[in-house]
N, C-alpha and C positions, 0 to 999 in steps of 0.2 A: 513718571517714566517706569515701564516697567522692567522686571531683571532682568531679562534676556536683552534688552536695550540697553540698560546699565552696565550690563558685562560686554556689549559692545560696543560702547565709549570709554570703557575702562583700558578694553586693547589698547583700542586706535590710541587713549591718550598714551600708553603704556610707549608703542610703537613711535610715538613720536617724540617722545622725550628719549629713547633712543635712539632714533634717530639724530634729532637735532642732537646730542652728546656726541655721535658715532664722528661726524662731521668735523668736529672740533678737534675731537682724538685722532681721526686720521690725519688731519692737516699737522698737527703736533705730532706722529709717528714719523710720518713723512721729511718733516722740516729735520726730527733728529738725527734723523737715518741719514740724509743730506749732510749734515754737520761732522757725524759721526764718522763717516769717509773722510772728511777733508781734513777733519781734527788729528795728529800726529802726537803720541804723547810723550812727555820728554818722561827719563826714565833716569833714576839717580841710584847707584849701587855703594849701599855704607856698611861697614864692616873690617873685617879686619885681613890677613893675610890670604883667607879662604874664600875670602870675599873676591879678592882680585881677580881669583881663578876663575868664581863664577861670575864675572862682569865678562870674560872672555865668551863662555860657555853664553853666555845670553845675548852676545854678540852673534854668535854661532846662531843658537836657538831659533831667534827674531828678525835673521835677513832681513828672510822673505816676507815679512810683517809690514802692511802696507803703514799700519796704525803705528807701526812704534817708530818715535821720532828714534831723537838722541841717546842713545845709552851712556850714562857719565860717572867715571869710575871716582866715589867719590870712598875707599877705604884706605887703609894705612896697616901697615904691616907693624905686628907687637901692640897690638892697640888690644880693648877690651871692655867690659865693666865692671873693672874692679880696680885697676891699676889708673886710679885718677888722678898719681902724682906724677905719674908718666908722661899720661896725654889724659884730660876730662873730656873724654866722648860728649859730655852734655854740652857742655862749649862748643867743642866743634861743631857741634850738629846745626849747633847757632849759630853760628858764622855763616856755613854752607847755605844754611837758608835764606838767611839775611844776604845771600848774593846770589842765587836762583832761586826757581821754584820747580816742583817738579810734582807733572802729576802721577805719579807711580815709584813709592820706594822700594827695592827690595833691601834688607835688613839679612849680615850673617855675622853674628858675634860671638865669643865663646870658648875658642881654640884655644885662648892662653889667659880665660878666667879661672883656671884652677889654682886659687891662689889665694890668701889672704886677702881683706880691704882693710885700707887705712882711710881713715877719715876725724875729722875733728876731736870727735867724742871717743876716737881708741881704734885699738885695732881690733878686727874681728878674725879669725879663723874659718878656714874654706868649710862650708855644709852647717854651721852652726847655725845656730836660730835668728841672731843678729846679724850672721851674715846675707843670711837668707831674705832678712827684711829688705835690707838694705839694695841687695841687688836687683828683685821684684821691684822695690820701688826705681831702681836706675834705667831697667828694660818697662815701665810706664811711662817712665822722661822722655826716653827716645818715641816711643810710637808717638806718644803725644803730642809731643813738638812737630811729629811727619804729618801727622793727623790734622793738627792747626792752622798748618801749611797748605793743605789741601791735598795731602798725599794720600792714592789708594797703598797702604801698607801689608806688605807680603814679609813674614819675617822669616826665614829659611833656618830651619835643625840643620844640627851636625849631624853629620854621618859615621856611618860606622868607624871605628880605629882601629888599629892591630893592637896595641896595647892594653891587656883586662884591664887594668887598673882604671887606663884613663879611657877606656871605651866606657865603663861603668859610670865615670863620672859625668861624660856628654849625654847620655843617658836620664840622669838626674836634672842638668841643666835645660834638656829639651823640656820637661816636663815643668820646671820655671817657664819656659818661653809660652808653650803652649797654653800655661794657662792665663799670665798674664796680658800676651796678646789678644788671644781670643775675646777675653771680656771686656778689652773695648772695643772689639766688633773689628778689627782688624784680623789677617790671614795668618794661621799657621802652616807652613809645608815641612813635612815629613821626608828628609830623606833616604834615610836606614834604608828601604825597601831596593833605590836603586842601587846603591853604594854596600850592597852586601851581597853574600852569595844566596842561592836558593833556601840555606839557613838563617839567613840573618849575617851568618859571621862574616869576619873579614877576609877579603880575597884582592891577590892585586890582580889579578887576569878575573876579566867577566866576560861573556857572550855576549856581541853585538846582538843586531836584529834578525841574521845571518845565523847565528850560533857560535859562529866564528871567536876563539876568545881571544882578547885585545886587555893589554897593559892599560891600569884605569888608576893608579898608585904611584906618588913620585914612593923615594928608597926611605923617607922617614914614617912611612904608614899614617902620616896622617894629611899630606898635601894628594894633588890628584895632578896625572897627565892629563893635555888637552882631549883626550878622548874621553879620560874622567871625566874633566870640568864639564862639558859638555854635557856628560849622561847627567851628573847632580844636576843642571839649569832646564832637565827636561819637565819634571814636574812646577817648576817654576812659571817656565814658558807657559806651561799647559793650564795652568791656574792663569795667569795673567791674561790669557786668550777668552777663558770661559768667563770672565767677569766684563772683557769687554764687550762677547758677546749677548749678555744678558740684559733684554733688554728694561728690565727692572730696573738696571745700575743706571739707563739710561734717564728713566722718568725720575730718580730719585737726584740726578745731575741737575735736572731743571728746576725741580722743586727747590733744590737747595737753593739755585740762583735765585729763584720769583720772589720777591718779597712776601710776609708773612700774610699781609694785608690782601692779597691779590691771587695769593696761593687758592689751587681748587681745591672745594672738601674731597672728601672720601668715597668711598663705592655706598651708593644708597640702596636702603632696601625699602620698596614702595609696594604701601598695601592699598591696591585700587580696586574698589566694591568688592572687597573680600578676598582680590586676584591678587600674590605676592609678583614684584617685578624686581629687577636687579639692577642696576646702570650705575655708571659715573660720570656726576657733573662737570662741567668744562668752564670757567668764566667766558664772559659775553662782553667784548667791548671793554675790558680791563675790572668790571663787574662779578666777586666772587656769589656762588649759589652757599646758600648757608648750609652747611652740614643737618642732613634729614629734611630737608626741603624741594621741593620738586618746581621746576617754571609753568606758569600760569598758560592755559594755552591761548593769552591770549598776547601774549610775551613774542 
């Protein structure tokens, strides 16, 4: 055969292993896109006093959300991660699941972590090194256990406070949060940005959408009016919308369910008589393609 013949069964084969792939993935787009409408997801809000507020605010938020099922206020006021003689947030969270499930948690903790832990081995002091450990490892327990559940996990920062002192300190605690969420692949939201003035600082009146400034502050500088809660559960919403509508989260939904066995490989890159091609396998009749293998065209 000679190469200009060869470079043109290389296409055609190129063409039709896309093809036959394209098939499979579209009926699989298709079917998700289907599901993904009808699927409502149940929505579980944990945390503590500040929490409450924004379970309002995402009530607010997500009406109109055809996808969001229930929204279900699961915080407690005086609660935390540190005051475990009080209430053990790690417990609780146990219980809570062990009697639903929910696919989407949002997580707001922290308001009245400023404080000492006590636990078996001693007491530790707020910001010390021990306490430090201690608490990273408490804010791991919780994602984890949401994570295990099969929660998409959204952990929500505190927001600005009137108070320096203890403004400086939610400050130091978002930067706990942000870090130890994130590396397990769980969301951080930030929300200093809405819940402050065009400085950062604190303000109880902000400008609507309007310009118009509107009371967003209950009188202790650190809870928020319904118009507040509302504005803090805006980047919330807005996160939680962009993850359902991605449809990455989609394929990676299925994969997780498909058994390992059955699971398709990966995007392959095929060098046919010297022509690079690109595609991804689809199984065939419950039959996975091997990673780096292409189908026979006689298949």
């Amino acid at each position: 055969m000679g190469k200009v013949a060869q470079r043109r069964a290389g296409f055609f084969l190129a063409l039709w292993v896309l093809a036959w792939t394209g098939l499979g993935m579209a009926s699989q787009a298709q079917a998700s896109d289907e599901q993904d409408e009808a699927f409502e997801r149940r929505i579980g809000v944990f945390g503590d006093s500040l929490a409450d507020g924004l379970w309002v605010g995402l009530q607010r938020g997500l009406r109109a959300e055809p996808r969001a099922g229930d929204i279900i206020q699961l915080s407690e006021v005086s609660t935390g991660l540190t005051n475990y003689v009080y209430r053990d947030i790690s417990e609780k969270t146990r219980d809570q699941l062990s009697r639903e499930d929910y696919d989407t948690a949002v997580v707001l903790f922290g308001s009245n972590d400023i404080q000492g832990i006590r636990t078996d081995q001693g007491v530790y002091r707020f910001r010390s090194d021990a306490w430090e450990a201690v608490y990273r490892e408490r804010i791991r327990d919780i994602v984890t256990q949401l994570q295990a559940d099969g929660a998409e996990v959204y952990w929500v920062g505190l927001p600005v406070m009137r108070s320096n002192g203890y403004n400086a300190n939610t400050i130091y605690l978002n930067a706990l949060f942000r870090e130890e969420v994130e590396s397990l692949g769980a969301v951080f939201i930030d929300t200093r940005d809405v819940t402050g003035d065009e400085n950062g600082e604190y303000a109880p009146y902000l400008p609507d959408s309007r310009g118009t400034p509107r009371l967003v502050r209950a009188d202790d500088g650190i809870h928020f009016t319904l118009t507040g809660y509302t504005r803090m559960a805006a980047p919330v919403v807005s996160a939680i919308r962009e993850n359902w509508d991605n449809p990455r989260r989609r394929e990676r939904e299925q994969v997780a369910e498909t058994p390992a066995e059955t699971r398709p490989a990966g995007w392959l890159d095929l060098l046919i008589n010297g022509e690079a091609y690109v595609c991804q396998p689809v199984s065939v009749e419950g039959t996975p393609l091997a990673s780096g293998t292409a189908p026979s065209a006689s298949e």
